[in-house]
N, C-alpha and C positions, 0 to 999 in steps of 0.2 A: 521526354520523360522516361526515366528507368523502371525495367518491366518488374514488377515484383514477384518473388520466387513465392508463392501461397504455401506449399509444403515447409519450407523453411522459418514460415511467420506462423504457421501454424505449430510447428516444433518450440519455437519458441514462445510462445502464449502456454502451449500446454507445461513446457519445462515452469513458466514463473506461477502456473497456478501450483503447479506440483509446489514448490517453494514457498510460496506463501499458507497453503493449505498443512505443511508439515511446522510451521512455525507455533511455538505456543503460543507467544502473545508480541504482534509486530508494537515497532518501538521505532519514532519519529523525531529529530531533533530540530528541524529547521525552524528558525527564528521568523522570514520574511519569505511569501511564497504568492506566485500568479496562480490565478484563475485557470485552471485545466493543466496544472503541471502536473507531471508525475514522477515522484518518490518513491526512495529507497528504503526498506526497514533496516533498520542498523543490527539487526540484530537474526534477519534469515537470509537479506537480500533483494527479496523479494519486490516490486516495483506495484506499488497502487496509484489510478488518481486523486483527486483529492477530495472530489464528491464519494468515492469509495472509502478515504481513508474517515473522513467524517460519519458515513454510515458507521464502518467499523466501531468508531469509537462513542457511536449514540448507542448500539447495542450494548456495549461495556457497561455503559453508566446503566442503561436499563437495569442490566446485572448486581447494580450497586456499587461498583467498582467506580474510583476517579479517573477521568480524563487523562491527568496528570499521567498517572502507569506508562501510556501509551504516546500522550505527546506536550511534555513537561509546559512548551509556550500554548498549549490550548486555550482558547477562549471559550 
């Protein structure tokens, strides 16, 4: 098993929150998606999972905003 660099995975988690956290509003197009994948916002780059991109986007609607804005095939 290959050793993992931690400074390196740590550089990168902080670079995708920096990413995510400067985006105004992440934006999701996938049609068909497995349980614990993780996506791309089309629109900062940025990478969530999918129980995160769900929070995301129940906060939204809390907000009054549609689903839709965020991930047009939303259910």
């Amino acid at each position: 098993m290959p050793k993992i660099d931690g400074q390196s995975l740590l550089a990168q988690i902080q670079s995708n929150r920096q990413t995510l956290e400067a985006c105004k509003l992440h934006h999701f197009t996938e049609t068909e998606v497995r349980i614990g994948q993780i996506l791309a916002c089309t629109n900062c780059g940025g990478t969530m999972r999918l129980t995160d991109i769900g929070n995301y986007i129940r906060g939204y609607v809390a907000a009054g905003k549609p689903a839709q804005d965020i991930w047009p095939s939303w259910r």
